[in-house]
C-alpha positions as protocol buffer text, in pm:
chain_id: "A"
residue {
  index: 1
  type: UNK
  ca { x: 102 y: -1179 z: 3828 }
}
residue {
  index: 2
  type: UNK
  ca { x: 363 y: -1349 z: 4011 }
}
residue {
  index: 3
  type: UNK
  ca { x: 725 y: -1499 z: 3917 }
}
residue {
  index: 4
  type: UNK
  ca { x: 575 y: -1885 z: 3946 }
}
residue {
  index: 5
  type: UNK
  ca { x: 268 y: -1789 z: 3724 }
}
residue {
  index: 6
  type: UNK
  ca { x: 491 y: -1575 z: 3449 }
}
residue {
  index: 7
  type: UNK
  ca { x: 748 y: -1870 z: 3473 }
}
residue {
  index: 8
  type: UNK
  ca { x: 481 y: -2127 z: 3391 }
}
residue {
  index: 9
  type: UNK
  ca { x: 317 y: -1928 z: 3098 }
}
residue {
  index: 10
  type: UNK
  ca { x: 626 y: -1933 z: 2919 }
}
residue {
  index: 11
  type: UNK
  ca { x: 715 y: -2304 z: 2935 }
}
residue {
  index: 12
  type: UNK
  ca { x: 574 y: -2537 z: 2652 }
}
residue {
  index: 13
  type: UNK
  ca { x: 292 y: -2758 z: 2732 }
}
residue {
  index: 14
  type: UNK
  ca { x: 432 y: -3045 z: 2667 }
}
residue {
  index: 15
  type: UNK
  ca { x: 656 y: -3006 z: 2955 }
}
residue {
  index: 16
  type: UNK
  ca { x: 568 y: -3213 z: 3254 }
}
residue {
  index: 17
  type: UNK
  ca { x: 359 y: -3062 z: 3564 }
}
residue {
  index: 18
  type: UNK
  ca { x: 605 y: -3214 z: 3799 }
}
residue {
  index: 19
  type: UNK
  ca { x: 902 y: -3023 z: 3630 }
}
residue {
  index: 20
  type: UNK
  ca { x: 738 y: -2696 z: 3596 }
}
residue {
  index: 21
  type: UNK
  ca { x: 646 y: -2760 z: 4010 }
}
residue {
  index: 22
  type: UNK
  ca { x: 1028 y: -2837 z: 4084 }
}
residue {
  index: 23
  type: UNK
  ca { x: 1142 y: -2534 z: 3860 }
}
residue {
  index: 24
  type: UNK
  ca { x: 930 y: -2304 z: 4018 }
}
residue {
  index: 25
  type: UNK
  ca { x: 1032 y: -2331 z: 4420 }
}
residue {
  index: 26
  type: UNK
  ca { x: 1400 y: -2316 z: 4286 }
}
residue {
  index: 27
  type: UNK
  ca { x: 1295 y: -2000 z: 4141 }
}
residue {
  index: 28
  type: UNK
  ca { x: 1165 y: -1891 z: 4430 }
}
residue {
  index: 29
  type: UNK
  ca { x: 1402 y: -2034 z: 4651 }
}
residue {
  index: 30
  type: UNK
  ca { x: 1651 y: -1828 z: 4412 }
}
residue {
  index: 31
  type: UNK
  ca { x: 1887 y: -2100 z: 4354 }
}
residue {
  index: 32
  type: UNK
  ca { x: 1869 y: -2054 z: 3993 }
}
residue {
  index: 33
  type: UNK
  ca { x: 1885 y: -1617 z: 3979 }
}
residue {
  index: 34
  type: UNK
  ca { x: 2168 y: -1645 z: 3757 }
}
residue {
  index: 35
  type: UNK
  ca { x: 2022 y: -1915 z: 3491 }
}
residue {
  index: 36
  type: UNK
  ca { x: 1888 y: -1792 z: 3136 }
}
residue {
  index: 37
  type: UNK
  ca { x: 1550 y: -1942 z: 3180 }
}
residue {
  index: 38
  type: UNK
  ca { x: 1609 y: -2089 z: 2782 }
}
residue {
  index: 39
  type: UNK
  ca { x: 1857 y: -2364 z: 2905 }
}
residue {
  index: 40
  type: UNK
  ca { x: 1559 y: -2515 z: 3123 }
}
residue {
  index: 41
  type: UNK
  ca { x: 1348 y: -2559 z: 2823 }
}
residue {
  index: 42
  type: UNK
  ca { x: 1389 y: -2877 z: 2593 }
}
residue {
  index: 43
  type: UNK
  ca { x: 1562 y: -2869 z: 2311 }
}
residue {
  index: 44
  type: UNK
  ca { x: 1298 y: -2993 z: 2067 }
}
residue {
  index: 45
  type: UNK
  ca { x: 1046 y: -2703 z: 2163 }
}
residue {
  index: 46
  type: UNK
  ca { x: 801 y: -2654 z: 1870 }
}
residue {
  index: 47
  type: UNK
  ca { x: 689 y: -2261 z: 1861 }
}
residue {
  index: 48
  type: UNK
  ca { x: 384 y: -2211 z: 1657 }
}
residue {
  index: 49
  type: UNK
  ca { x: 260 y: -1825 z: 1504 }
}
residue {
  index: 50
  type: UNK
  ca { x: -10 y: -1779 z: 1264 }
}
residue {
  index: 51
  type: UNK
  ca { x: -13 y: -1419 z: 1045 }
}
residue {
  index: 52
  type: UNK
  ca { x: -228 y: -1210 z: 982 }
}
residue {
  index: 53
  type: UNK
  ca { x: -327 y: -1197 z: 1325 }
}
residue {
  index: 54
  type: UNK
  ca { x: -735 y: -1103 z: 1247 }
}
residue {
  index: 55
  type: UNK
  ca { x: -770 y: -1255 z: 906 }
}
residue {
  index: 56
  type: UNK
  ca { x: -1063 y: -1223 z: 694 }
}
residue {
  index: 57
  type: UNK
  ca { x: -1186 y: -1476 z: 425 }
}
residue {
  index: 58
  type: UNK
  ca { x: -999 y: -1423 z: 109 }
}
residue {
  index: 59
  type: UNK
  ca { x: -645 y: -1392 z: 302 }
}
residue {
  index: 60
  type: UNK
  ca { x: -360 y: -1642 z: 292 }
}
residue {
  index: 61
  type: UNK
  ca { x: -265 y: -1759 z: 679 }
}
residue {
  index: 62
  type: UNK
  ca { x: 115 y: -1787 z: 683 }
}
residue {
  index: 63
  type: UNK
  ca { x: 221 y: -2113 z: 946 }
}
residue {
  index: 64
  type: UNK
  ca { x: 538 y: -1963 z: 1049 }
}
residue {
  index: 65
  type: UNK
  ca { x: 703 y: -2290 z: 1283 }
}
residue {
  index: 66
  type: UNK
  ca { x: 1077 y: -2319 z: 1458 }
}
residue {
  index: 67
  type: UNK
  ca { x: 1171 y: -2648 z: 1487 }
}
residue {
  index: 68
  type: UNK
  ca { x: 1482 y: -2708 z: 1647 }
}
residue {
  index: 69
  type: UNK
  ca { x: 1674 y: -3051 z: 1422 }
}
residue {
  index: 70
  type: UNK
  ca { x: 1753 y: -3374 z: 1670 }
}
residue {
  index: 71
  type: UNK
  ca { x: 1859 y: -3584 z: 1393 }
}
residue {
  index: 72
  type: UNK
  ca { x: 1532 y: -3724 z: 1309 }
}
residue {
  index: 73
  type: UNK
  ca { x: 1291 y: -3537 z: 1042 }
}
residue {
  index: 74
  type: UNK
  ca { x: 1190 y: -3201 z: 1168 }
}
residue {
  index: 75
  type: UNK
  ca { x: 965 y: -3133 z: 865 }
}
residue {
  index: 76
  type: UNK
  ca { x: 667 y: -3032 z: 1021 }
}
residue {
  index: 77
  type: UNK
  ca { x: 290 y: -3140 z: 894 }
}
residue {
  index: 78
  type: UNK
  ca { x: 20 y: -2848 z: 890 }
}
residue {
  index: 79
  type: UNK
  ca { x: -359 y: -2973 z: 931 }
}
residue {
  index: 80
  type: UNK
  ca { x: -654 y: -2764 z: 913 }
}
residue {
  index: 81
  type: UNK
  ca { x: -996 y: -2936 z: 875 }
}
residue {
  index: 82
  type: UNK
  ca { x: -974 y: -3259 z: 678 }
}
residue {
  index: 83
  type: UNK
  ca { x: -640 y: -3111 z: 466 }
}
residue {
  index: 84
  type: UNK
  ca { x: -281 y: -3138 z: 509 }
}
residue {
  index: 85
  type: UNK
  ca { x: -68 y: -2854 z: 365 }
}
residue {
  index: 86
  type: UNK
  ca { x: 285 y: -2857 z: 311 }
}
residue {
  index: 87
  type: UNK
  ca { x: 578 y: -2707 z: 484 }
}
residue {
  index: 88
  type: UNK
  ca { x: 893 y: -2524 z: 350 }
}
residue {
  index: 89
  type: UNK
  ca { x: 1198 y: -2437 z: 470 }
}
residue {
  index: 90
  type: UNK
  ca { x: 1245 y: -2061 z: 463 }
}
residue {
  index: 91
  type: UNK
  ca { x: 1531 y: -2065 z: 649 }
}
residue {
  index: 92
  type: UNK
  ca { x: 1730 y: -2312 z: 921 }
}
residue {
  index: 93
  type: UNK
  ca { x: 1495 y: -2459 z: 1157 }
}
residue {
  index: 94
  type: UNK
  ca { x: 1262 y: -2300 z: 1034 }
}
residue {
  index: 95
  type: UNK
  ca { x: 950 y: -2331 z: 800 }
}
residue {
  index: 96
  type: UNK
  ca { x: 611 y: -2144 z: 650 }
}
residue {
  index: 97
  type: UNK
  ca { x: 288 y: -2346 z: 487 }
}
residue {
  index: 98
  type: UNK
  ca { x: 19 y: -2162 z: 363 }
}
residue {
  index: 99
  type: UNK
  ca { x: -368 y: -2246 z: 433 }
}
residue {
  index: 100
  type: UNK
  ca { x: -546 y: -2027 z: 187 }
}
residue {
  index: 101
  type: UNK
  ca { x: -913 y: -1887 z: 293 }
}
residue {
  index: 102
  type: UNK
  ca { x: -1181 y: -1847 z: 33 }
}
residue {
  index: 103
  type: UNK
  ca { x: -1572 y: -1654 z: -31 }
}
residue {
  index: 104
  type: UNK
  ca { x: -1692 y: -1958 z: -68 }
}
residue {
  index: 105
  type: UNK
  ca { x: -1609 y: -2101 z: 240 }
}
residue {
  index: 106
  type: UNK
  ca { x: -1756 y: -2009 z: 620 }
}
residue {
  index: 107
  type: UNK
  ca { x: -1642 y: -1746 z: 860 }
}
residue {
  index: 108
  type: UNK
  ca { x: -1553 y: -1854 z: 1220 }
}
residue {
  index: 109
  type: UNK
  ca { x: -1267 y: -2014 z: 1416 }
}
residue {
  index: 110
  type: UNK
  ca { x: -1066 y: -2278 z: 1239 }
}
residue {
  index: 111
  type: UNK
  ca { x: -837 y: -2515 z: 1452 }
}
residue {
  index: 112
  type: UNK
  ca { x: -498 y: -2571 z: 1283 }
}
residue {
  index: 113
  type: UNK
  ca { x: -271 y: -2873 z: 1374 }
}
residue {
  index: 114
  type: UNK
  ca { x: 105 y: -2852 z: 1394 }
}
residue {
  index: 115
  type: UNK
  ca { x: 328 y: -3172 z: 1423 }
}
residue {
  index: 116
  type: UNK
  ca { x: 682 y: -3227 z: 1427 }
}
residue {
  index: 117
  type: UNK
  ca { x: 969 y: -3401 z: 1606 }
}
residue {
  index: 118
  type: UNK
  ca { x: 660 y: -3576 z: 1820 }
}
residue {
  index: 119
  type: UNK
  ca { x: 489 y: -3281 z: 1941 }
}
residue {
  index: 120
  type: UNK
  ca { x: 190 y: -3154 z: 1866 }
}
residue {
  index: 121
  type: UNK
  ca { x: 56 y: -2768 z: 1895 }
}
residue {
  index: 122
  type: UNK
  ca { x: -312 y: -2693 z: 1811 }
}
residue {
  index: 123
  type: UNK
  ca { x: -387 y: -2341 z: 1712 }
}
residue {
  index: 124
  type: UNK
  ca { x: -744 y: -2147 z: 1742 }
}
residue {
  index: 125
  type: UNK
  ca { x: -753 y: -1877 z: 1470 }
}
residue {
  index: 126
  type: UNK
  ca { x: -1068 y: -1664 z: 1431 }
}
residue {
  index: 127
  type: UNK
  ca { x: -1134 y: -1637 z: 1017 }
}
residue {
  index: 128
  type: UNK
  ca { x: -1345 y: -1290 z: 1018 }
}
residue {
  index: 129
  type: UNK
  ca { x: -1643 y: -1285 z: 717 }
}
residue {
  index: 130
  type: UNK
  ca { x: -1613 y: -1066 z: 443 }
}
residue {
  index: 131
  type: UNK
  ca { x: -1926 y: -891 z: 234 }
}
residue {
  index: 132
  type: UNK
  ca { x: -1852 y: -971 z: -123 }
}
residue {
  index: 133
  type: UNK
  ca { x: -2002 y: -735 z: -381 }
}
residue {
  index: 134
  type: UNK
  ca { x: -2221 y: -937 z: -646 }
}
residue {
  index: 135
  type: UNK
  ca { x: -2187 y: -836 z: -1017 }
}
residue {
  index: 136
  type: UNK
  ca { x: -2477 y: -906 z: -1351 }
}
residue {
  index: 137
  type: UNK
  ca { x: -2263 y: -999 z: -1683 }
}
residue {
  index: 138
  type: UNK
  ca { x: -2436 y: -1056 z: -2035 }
}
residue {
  index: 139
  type: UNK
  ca { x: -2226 y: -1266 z: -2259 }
}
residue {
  index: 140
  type: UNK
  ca { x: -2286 y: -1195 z: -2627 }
}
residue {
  index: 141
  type: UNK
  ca { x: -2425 y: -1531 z: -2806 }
}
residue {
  index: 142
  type: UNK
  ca { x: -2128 y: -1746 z: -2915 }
}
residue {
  index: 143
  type: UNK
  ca { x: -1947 y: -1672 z: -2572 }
}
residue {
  index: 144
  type: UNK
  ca { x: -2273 y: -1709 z: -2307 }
}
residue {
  index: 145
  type: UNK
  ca { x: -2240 y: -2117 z: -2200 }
}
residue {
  index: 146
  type: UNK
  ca { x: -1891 y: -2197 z: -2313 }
}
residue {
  index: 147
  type: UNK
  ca { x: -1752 y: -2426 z: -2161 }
}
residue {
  index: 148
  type: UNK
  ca { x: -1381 y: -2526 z: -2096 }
}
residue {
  index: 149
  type: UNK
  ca { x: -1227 y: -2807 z: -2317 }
}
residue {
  index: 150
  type: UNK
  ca { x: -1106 y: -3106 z: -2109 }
}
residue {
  index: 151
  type: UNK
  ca { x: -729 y: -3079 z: -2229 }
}
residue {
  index: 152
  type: UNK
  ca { x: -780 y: -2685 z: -2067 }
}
residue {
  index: 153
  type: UNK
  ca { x: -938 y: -2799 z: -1740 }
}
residue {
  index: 154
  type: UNK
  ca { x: -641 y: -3129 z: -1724 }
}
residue {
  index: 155
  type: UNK
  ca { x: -356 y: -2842 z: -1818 }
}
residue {
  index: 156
  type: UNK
  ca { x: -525 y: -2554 z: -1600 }
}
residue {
  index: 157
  type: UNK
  ca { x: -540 y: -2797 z: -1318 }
}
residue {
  index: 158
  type: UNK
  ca { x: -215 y: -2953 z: -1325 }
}
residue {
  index: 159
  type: UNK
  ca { x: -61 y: -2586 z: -1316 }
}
residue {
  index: 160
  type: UNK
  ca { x: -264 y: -2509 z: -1002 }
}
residue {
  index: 161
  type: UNK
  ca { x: -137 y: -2785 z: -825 }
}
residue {
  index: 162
  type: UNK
  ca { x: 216 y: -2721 z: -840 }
}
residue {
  index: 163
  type: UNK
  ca { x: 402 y: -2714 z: -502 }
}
residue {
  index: 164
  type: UNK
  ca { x: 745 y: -2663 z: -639 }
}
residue {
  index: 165
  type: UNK
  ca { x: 956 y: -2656 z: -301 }
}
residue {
  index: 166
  type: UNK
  ca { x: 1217 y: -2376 z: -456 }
}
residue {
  index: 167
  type: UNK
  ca { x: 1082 y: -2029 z: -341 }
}
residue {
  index: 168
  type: UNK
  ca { x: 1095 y: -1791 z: -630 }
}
residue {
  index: 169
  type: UNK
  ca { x: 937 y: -1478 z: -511 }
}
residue {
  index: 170
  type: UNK
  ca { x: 1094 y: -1208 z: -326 }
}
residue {
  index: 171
  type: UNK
  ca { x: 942 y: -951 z: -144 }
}
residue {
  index: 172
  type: UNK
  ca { x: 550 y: -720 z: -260 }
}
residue {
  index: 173
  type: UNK
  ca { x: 414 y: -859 z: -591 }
}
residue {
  index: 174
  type: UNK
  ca { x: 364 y: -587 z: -851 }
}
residue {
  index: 175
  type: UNK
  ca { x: 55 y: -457 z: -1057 }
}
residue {
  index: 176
  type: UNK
  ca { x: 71 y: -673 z: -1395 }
}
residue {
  index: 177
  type: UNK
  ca { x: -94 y: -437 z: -1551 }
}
residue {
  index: 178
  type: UNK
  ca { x: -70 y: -38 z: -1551 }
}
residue {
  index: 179
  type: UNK
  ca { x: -443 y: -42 z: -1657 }
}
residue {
  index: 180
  type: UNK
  ca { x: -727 y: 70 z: -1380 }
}
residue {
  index: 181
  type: UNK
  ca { x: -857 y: -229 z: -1188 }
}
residue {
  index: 182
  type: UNK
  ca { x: -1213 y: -280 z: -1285 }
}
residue {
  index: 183
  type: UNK
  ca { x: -1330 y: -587 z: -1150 }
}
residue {
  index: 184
  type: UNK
  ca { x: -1199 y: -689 z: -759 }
}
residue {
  index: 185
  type: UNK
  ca { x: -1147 y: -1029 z: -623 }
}
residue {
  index: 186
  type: UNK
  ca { x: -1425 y: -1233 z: -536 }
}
residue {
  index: 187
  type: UNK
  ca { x: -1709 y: -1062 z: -675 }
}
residue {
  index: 188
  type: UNK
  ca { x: -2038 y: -1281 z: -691 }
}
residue {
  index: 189
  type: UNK
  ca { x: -2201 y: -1290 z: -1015 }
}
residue {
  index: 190
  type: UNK
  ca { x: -2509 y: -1364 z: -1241 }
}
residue {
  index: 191
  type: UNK
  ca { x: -2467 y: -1472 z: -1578 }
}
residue {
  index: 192
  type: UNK
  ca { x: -2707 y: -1405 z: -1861 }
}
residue {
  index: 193
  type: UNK
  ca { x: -2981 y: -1394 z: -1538 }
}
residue {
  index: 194
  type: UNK
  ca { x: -2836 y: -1693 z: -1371 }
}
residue {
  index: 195
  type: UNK
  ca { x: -2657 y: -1725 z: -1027 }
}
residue {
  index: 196
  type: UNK
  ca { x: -2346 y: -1902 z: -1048 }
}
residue {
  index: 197
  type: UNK
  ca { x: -2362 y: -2088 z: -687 }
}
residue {
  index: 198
  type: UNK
  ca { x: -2040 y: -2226 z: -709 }
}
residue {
  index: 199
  type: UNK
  ca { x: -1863 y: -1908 z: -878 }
}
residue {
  index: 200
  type: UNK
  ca { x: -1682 y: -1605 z: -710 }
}
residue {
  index: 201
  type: UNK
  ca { x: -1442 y: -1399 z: -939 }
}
residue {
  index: 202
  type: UNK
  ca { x: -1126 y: -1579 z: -886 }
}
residue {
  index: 203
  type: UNK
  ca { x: -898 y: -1287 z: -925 }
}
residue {
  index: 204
  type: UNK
  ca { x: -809 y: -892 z: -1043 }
}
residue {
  index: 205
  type: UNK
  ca { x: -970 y: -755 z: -1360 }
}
residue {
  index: 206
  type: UNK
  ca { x: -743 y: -508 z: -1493 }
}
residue {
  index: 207
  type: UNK
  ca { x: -894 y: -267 z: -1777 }
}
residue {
  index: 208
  type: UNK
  ca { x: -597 y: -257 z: -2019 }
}
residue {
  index: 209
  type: UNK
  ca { x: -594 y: -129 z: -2373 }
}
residue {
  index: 210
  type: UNK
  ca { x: -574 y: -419 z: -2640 }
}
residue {
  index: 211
  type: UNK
  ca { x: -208 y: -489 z: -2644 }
}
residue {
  index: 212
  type: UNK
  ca { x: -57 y: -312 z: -2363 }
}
residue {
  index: 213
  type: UNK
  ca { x: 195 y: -484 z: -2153 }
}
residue {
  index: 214
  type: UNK
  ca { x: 127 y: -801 z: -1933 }
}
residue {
  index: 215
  type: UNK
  ca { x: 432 y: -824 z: -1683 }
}
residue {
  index: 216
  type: UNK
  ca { x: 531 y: -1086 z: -1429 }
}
residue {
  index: 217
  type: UNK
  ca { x: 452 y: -954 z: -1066 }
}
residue {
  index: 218
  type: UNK
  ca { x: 704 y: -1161 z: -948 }
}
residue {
  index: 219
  type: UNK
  ca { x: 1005 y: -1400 z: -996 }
}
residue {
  index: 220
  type: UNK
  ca { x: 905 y: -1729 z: -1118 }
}
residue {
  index: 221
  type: UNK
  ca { x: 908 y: -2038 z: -1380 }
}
residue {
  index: 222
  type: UNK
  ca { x: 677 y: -2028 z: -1665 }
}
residue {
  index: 223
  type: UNK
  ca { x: 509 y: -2309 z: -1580 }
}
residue {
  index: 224
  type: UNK
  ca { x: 199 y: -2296 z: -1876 }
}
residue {
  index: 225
  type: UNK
  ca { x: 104 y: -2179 z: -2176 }
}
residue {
  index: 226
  type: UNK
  ca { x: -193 y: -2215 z: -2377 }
}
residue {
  index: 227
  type: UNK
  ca { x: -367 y: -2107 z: -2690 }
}
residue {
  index: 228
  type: UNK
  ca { x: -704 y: -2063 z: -2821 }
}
residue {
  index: 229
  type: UNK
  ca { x: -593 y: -2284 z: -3126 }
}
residue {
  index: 230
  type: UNK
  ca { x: -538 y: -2539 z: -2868 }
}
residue {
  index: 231
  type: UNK
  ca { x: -876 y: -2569 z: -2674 }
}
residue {
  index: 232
  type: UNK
  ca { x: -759 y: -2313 z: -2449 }
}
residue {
  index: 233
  type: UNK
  ca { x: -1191 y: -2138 z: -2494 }
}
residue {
  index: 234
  type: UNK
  ca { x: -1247 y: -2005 z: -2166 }
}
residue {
  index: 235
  type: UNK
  ca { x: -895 y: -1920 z: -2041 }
}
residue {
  index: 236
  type: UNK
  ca { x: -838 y: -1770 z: -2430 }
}
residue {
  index: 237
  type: UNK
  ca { x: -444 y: -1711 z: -2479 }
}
residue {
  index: 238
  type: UNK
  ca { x: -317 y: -1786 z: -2088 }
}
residue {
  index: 239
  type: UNK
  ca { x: 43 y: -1780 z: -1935 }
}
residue {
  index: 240
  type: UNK
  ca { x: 147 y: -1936 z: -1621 }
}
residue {
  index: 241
  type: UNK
  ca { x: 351 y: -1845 z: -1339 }
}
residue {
  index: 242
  type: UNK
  ca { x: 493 y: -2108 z: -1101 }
}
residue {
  index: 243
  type: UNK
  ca { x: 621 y: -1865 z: -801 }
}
residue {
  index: 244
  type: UNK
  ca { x: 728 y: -2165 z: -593 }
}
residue {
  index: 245
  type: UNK
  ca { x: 598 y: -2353 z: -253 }
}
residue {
  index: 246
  type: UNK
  ca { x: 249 y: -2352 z: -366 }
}
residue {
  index: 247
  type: UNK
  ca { x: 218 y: -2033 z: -485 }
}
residue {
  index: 248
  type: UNK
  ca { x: 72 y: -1978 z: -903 }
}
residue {
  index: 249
  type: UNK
  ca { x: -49 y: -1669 z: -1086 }
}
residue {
  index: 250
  type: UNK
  ca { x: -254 y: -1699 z: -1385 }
}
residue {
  index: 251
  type: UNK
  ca { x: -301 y: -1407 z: -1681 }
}
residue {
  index: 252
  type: UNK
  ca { x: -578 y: -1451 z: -1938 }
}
residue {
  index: 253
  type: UNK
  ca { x: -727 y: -1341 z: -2221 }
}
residue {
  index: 254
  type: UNK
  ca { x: -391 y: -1189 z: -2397 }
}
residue {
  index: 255
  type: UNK
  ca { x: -371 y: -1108 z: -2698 }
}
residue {
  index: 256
  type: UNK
  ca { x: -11 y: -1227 z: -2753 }
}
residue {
  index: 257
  type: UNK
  ca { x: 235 y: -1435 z: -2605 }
}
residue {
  index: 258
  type: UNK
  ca { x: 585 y: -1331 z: -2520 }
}
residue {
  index: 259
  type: UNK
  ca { x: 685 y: -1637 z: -2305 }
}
residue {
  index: 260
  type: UNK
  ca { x: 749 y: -2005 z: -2340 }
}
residue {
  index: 261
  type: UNK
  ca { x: 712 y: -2334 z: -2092 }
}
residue {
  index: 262
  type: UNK
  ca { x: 1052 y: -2325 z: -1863 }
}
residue {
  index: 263
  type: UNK
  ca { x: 1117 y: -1959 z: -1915 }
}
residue {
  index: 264
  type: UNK
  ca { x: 1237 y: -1764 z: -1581 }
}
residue {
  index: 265
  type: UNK
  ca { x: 1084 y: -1494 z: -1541 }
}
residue {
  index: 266
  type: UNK
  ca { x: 1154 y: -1156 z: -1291 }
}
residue {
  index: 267
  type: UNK
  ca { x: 937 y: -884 z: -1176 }
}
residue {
  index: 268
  type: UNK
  ca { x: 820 y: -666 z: -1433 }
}
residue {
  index: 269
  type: UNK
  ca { x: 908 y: -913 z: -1777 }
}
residue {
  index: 270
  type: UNK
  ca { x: 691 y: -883 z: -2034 }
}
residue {
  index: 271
  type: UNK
  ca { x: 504 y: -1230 z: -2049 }
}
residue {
  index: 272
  type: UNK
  ca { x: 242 y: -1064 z: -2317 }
}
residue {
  index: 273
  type: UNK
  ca { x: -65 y: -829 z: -2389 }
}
residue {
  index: 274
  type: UNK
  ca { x: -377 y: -732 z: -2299 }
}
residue {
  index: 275
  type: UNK
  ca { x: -651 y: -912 z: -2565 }
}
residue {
  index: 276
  type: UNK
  ca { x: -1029 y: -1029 z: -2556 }
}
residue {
  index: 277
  type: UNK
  ca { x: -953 y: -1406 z: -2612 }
}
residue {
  index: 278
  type: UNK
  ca { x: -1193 y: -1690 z: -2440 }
}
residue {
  index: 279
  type: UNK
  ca { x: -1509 y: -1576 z: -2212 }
}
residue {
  index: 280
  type: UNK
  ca { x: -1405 y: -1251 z: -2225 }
}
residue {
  index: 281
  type: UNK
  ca { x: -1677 y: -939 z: -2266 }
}
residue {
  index: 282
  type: UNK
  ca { x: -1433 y: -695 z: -2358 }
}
residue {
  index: 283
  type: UNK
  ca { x: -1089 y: -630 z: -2352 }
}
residue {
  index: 284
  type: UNK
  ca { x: -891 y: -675 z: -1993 }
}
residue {
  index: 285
  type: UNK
  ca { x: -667 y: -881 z: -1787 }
}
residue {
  index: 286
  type: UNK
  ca { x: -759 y: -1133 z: -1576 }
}
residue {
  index: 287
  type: UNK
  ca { x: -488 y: -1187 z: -1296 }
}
residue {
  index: 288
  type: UNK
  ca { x: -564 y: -1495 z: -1082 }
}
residue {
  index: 289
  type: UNK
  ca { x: -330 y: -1591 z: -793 }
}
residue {
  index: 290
  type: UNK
  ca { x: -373 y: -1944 z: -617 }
}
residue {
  index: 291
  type: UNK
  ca { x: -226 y: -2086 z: -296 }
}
residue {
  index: 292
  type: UNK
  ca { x: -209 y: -2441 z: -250 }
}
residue {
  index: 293
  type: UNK
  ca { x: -470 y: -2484 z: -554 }
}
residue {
  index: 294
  type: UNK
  ca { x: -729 y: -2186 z: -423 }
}
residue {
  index: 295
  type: UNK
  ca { x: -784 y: -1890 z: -594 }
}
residue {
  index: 296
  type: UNK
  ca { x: -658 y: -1594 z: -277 }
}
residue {
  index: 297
  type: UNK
  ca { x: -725 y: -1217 z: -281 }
}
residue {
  index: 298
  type: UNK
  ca { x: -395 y: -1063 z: -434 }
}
residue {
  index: 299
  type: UNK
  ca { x: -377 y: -769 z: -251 }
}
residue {
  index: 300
  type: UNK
  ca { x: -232 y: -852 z: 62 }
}
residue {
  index: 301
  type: UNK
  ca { x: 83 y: -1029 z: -164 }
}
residue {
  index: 302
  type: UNK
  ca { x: 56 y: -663 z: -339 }
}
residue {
  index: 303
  type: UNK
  ca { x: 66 y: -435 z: -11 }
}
residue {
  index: 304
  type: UNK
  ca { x: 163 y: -651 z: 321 }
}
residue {
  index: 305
  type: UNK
  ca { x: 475 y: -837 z: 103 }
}
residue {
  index: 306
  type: UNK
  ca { x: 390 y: -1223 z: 174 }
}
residue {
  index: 307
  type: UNK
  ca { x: 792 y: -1277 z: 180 }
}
């Protein structure tokens, strides 16, 4: 590979074919030996990763962007498909939005869209499939074809949409519960016979003993509660956790409460115990997590640290 080629690879596209032409013969000429090649790239250079680098469905893609500030509004937009996802500063210049990846959705490359400061980068990233185990459950009569209340789906909903700019979170999440996992994220399942098209298991099935401890997996605002003397049927006795930038984690079926709306929480606080309230077969926890609205696989948060 020669100087002119490596020298061309590393400028931004947006850079005009007549510049990078001029830049090279000085190079070669080596009338500019001594100058950083930085200082010959613009100042509002937009640089672009994606992680993890071979991502599977389930995973959260982290936009990591650097944006340099020219006075204008360097906030950059995210666009994948028909949706636009939010950006957040993480530190100066520089920002992270999340594009969460689900079973229900198809394998294959997806383009993502990066604007700011008037330029543009478009990103190809491959979205591996993922095999899905599929599960039979038998709800007892009285809990086979409940169905949510409307003031459970309205509150539910309105927690999952939260995309609270403050970043809570620091760092791995934790296990909420010291029980053995028992059901994985995104099983498929039949119910009572039935194929739920539209279902996968939205989160980690952890096989507590009635009224062991329910702790936060990481910092955050407690953002809802609800009760099964409020509607609350399927969800049962439910706390939620508002980690910040789009980020939520849901426990249900507890048997108690140890929380309240607006409470801080850290890693590790008690937020309740393990019950059998709502659609539940047996006692357990259910620990959803949801990015930008879609229930995500929690284990990369648990062992790769999404910081």
């Amino acid at each position: 590979m020669t100087t002119a080629y490596r020298i061309q690879k590393l400028l931004p596209l947006s850079l005009p074919n007549l510049q990078v032409n001029r830049l090279t013969t000085k190079i070669i000429a080596g009338t500019l030996a001594a100058v950083p090649i930085a200082l010959t790239l613009p100042a509002e250079a937009l640089q672009v990763r994606v992680n993890p680098s071979e991502p599977k469905l389930g995973d959260t893609l982290s936009v990591f962007i650097n944006v340099d500030d020219l006075g204008g509004d360097p906030k950059p937009t995210v666009n994948t498909g028909d949706k636009t996802y939010p950006a957040f500063a993480i530190a100066p210049n520089q920002y992270r939005a999340f594009i969460p990846t689900t079973p229900l959705q198809k394998s294959g490359t997806r383009k993502i869209q990066v604007s700011a400061n008037g330029q543009v980068q478009n990103l190809l990233v491959q979205v591996r499939d993922r095999k899905f185990p599929v599960q039979r459950i038998n709800l007892p009569p009285g809990k086979a074809g409940v169905k949510a209340t409307e003031y459970e789906l309205k509150r539910v909903a309105e927690f999952k949409a939260l995309q609270t700019p403050k970043k809570y979170w620091n760092g791995a999440f934790i296990k909420p519960n010291a029980g053995r996992i028992s059901t994985i994220y995104g099983v498929r399942r039949y119910y009572n016979g039935k194929f739920a098209n539209d279902y996968y298991h939205r989160g980690v099935d952890y096989a507590g003993a009635v009224g062991s401890p329910v702790v936060a997996p990481a910092a955050g605002r407690v953002a809802l509660v609800g009760k099964v003397s409020e509607g609350f049927r399927v969800h049962g006795n439910v706390v939620g956790i508002d980690h910040g930038q789009g980020v939520t984690s849901i426990f249900m079926h507890l048997s108690r409460i140890k929380v309240k709306e607006g409470d801080m929480v850290k890693p590790g606080q008690v937020i309740g115990t393990v019950g059998s309230t709502g659609a539940s077969t047996g006692p357990h926890l259910h620990w959803g997590l949801y990015v930008n609205g879609q229930s995500v696989d929690p284990a990369p948060w648990r062992y790769l640290s999404v910081k």
